[in-house]
C-alpha positions in Angstrom: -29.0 -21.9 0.1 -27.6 -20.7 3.4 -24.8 -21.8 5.2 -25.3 -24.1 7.6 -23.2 -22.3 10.5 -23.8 -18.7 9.9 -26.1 -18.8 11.8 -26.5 -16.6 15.5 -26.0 -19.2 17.8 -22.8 -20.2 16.0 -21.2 -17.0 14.4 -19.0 -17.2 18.0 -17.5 -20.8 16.3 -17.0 -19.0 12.9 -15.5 -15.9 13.7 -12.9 -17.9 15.7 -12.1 -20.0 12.6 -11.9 -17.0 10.8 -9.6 -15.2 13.9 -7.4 -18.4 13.8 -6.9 -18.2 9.4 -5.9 -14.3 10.6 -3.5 -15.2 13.1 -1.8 -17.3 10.7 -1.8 -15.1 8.3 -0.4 -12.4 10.1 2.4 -14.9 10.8 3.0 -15.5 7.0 2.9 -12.1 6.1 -0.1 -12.8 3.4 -2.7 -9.6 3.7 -5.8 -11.6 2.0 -6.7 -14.9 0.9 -9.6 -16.0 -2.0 -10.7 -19.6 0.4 -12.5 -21.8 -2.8 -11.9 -25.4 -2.3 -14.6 -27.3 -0.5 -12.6 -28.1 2.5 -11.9 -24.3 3.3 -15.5 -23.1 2.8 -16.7 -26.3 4.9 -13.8 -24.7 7.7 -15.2 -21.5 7.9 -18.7 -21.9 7.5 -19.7 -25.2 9.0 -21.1 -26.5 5.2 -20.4 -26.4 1.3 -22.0 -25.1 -1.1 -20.5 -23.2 -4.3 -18.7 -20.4 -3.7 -15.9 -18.2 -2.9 -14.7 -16.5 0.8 -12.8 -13.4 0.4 -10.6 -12.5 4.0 -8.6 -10.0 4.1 -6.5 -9.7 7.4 -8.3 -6.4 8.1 -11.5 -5.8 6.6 -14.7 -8.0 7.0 -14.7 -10.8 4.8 -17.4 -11.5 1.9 -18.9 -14.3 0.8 -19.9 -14.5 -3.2 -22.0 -17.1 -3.8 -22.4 -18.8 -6.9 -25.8 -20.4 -8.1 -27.6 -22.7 -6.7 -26.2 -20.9 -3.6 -27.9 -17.8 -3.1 -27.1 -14.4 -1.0 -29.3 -13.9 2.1 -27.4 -11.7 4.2 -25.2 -8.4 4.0 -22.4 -9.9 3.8 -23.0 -12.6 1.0 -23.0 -11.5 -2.7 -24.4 -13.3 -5.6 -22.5 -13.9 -8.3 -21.9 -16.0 -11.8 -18.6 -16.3 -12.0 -15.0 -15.1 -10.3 -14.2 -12.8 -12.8 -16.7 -10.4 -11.0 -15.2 -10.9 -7.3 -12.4 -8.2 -8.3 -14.8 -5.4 -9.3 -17.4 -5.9 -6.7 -14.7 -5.7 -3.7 -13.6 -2.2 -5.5 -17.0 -1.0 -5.3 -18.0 -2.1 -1.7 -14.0 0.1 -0.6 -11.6 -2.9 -0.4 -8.2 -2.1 -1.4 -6.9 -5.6 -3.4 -4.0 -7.0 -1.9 -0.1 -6.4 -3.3 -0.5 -10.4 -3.2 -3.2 -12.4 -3.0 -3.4 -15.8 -1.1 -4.6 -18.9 -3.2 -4.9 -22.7 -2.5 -2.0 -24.1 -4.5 -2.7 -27.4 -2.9 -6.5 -27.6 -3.3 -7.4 -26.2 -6.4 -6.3 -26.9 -10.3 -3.5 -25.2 -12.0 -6.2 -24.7 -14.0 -8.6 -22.9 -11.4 -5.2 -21.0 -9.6 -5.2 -19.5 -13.4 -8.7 -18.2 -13.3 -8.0 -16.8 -10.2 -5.0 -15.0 -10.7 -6.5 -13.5 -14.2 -9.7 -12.6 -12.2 -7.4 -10.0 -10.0 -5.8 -8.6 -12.6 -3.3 -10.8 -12.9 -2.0 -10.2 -9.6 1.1 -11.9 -7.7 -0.4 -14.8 -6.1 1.1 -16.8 -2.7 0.2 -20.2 -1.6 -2.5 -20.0 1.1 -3.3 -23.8 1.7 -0.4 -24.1 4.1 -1.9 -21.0 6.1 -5.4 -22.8 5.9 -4.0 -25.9 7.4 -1.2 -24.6 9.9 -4.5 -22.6 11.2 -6.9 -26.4 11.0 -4.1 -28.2 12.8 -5.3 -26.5 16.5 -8.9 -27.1 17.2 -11.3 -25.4 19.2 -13.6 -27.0 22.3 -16.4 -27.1 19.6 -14.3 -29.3 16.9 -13.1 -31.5 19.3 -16.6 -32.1 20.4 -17.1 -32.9 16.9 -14.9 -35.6 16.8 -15.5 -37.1 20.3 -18.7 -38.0 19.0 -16.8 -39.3 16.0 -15.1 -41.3 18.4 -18.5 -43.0 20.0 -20.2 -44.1 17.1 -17.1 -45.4 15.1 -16.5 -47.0 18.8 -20.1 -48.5 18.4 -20.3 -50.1 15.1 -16.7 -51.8 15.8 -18.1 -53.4 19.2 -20.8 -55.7 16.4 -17.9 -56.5 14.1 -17.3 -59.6 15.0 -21.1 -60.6 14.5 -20.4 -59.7 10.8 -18.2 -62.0 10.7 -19.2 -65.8 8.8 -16.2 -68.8 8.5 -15.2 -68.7 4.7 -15.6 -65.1 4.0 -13.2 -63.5 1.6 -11.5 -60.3 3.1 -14.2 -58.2 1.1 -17.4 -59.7 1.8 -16.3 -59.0 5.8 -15.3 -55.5 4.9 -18.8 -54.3 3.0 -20.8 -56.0 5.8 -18.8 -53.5 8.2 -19.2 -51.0 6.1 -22.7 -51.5 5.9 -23.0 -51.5 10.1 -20.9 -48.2 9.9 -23.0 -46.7 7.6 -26.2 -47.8 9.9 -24.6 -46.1 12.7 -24.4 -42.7 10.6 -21.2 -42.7 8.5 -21.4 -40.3 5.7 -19.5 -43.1 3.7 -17.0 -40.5 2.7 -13.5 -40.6 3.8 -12.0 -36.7 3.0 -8.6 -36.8 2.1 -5.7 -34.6 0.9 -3.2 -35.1 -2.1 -3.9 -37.2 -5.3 -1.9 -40.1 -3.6 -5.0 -40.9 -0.9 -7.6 -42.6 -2.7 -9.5 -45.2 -0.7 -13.4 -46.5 -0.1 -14.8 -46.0 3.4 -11.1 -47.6 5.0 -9.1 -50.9 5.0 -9.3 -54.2 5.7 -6.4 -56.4 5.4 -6.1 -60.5 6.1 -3.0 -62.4 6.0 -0.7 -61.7 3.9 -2.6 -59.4 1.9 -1.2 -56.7 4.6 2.6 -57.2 3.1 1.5 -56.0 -0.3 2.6 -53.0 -1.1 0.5 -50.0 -2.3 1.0 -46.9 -4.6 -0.8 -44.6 -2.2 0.6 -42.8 1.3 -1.2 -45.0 3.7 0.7 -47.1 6.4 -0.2 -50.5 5.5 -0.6 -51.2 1.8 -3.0 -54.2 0.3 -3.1 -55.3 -3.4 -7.1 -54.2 -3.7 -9.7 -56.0 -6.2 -8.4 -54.0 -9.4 -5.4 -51.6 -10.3 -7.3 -48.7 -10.5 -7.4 -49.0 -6.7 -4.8 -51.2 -5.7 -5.3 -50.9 -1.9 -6.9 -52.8 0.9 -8.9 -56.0 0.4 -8.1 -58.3 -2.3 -11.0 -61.1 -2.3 -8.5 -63.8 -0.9 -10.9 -66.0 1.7 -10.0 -65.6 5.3 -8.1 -68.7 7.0 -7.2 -69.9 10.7 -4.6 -68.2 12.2 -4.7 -65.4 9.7 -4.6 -61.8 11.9 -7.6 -59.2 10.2 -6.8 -55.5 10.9 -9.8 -53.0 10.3 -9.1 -49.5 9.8 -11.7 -48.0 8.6 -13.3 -44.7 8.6 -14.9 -42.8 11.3 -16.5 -39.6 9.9 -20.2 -38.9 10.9 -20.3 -35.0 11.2 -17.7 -33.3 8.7 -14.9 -34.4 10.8 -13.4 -37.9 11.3 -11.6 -40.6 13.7 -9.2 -43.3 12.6 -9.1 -46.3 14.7 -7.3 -49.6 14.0 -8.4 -52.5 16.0 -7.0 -56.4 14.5 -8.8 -59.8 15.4 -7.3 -63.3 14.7 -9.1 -66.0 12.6 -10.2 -69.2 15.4 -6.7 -68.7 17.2 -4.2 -66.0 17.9 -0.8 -66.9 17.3 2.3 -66.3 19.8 4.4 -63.7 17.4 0.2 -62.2 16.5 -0.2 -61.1 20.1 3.2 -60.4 21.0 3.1 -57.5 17.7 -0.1 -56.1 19.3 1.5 -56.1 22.7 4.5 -53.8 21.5 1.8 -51.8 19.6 -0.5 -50.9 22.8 3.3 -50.6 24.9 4.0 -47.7 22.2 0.6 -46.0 22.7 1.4 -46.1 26.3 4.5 -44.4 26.6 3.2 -41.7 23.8 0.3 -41.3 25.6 2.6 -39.9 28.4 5.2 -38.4 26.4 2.6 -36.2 24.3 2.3 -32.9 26.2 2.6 -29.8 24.6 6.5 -28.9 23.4 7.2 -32.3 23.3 9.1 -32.6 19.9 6.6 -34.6 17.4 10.1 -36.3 16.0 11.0 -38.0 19.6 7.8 -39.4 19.5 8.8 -41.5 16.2 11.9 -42.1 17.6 10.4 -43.4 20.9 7.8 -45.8 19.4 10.6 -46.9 17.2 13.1 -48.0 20.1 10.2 -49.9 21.9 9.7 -51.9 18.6 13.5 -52.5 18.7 13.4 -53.3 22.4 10.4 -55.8 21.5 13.2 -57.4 18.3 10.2 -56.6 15.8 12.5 -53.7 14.3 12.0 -56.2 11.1 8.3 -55.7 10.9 7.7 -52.1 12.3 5.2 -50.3 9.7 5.6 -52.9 6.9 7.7 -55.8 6.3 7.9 -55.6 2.1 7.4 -51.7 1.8 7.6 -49.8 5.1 6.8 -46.2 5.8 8.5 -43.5 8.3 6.1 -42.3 10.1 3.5 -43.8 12.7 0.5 -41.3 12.6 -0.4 -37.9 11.3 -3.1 -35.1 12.2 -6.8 -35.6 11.6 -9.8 -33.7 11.6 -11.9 -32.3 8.6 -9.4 -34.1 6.0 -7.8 -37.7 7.5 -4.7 -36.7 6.9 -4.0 -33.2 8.1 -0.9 -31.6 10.1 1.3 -33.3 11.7 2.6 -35.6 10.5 4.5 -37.6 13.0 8.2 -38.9 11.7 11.4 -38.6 12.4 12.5 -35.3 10.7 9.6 -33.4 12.5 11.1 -31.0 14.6 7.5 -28.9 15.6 6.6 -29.4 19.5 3.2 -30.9 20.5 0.3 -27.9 20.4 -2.5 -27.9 22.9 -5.8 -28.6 20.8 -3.5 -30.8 18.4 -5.8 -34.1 17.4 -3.5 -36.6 16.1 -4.1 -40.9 14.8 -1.0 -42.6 15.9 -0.6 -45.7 14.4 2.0 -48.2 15.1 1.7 -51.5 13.1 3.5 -54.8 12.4 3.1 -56.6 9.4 4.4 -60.1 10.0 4.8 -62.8 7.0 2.5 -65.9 6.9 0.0 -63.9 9.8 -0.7 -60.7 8.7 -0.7 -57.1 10.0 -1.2 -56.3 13.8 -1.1 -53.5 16.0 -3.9 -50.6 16.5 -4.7 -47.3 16.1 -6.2 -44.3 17.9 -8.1 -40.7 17.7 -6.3 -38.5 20.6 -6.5 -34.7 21.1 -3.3 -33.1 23.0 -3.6 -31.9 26.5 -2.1 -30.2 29.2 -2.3 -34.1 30.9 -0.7 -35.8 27.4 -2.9 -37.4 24.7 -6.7 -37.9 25.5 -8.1 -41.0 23.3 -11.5 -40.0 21.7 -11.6 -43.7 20.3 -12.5 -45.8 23.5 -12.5 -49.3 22.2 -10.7 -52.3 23.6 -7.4 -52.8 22.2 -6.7 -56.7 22.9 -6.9 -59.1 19.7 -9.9 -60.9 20.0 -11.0 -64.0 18.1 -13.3 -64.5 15.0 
């Protein structure tokens, strides 16, 4: 089994994934990093596939493959299990790091144990934050990625209101989307970070299902079908006047989109379309605001004035249970750096991709408001999730 992107005509993509991991590296003052989690190895190779990447900041980095993967190239090595990585990189000349980087935030205590016996049992530093300070900036070729992300999540939600039939429950709507998303090529797999992010292909929320409060670190909450996933939609039928907000996933290629779009059962209340007003007014004004060294932290405070201004202060990102932040960085994972709150004092980066998602959960109607995929530009934010934004009627 060969990696998908070592390949010649993209080794120019990888070696810059790998430059990037350096630079930050460099930064953090960490000499080598042991990359095992499937995230990582997806980053800097373009697939999965069991393994480990060994990247020192100045030496060439080695790739020890465990079975079924195989070694096809010079700089791949076969191996059973890690406690021959230490050895091997003696032999082939490599000096072993004074410290050695490891995915603290990826792995098992269990598996950082292995690891750190492996070397010797050699001082160990947490590498996940370089791997996803060095994720955060993306290059032309992952942003291409997700602009086709953008099209085909933009696609299936353009025949969502065709899967819609009066007296559906909240779920039957949601696995007929899910169903058109997967048609449209949707691996079906959301990939998240952090053992508080469980959740099916995304979220569908009706009425007042939207002001139940959830367990997990998403913005809006829903009680879910069962407590061992007490999140999104609950079974309750749909009714008239009840808003739906669909936030569901948009990863087709490895990387992902988010995108929020809400509809309105057979009418669209006043208070209903004046949330999603203030919602798209936010997106505006961000839009323009979010050039690079623009703090990320003004941009919560901004979007949280205009929900003042609009006297929805009340329902801005819950109602019950709210949250204090209105979007966070997306690509490989859905919920990457940054995240966007208040406390955030990092400026805008060109490259950035970022799901902004201010939302209003009102009582009796439901949740409103959207969300998009943009990338930061010299310009401001560039939306890769073209879809219409007005609340439409089912």
């Amino acid at each position: 089994m060969e990696f998908p992107l070592l390949n010649n005509e993209m080794r120019p993509e990888h070696d810059l994934h790998v430059s990037k991991v350096r630079e930050t590296m460099a930064r953090h003052d960490m000499e080598a990093i042991l990359v095992a989690s499937s995230v990582n190895i997806l980053y800097l190779t373009g697939g999965i596939c069991r393994g480990y990447i060994y990247l020192p900041l100045d030496a060439d980095p080695l790739f020890f493959m465990v079975p079924p993967a195989e070694a096809t190239r010079h700089d791949e090595i076969s191996i059973r299990k890690p406690e021959q990585i230490a050895e091997i990189l003696q032999d082939r000349g490599y000096k072993l790091p004074a410290c050695l980087g490891l995915e603290y935030d990826d792995l098992y205590y269990s598996e950082v144990e292995r690891l750190t016996k492996a070397f010797g049992g050699i001082t160990t530093a947490n590498a996940s934050r370089v791997l996803r300070e060095a994720r955060m900036i993306k290059t032309p070729w992952e942003i291409d990625r997700m602009c086709e992300d953008g099209l085909k999540q933009a696609a299936a939600y353009s025949r969502v209101a065709k899967c819609y039939a009066e007296g559906m429950t909240d779920v039957e709507f949601q696995i007929e989307i899910e169903r058109l998303l997967r048609r449209e090529g949707c691996l079906g797999y959301p990939r998240v970070a952090g053992h508080m992010m469980e959740i099916n292909m995304g979220s569908l929320l009706a009425g007042d299902n939207a002001d139940q409060p959830s367990p997990y670190d998403f913005s809006m909450g829903g009680a879910g079908t069962d407590p061992s996933l007490p999140v999104g939609a609950s079974g309750m039928t749909m009714l008239p006047g009840m808003s739906v907000m669909l936030d569901m996933n948009g990863g087709f290629n490895g990387y992902q989109t988010d995108m929020t779009r809400c509809w309105c059962i057979e009418r669209i209340p006043e208070a209903a379309q004046k949330a999603n007003d203030c919602s798209r007014m936010i997106m505006r004004d961000l839009e323009k605001f979010g050039v690079p060294g623009a703090e990320i932290g003004e941009m919560y405070r901004r979007a949280e004035k205009i929900a003042a201004d609009c006297g929805l202060s009340a329902y801005f990102m819950g109602h019950k249970h709210k949250v204090r932040f209105i979007g966070h960085g997306i690509g490989i994972e859905l919920n990457e750096g940054p995240v966007i709150m208040e406390r955030n004092k990092m400026p805008l980066a060109a490259g950035m991709t970022l799901a902004i998602e201010p939302k209003f959960v009102l009582p009796g109607i439901g949740a409103l408001g959207v969300e998009n995929t943009y990338v930061v530009t010299e310009q401001g934010l560039e939306n890769l999730t073209n879809y219409p934004e007005e609340l439409e009627i089912l």
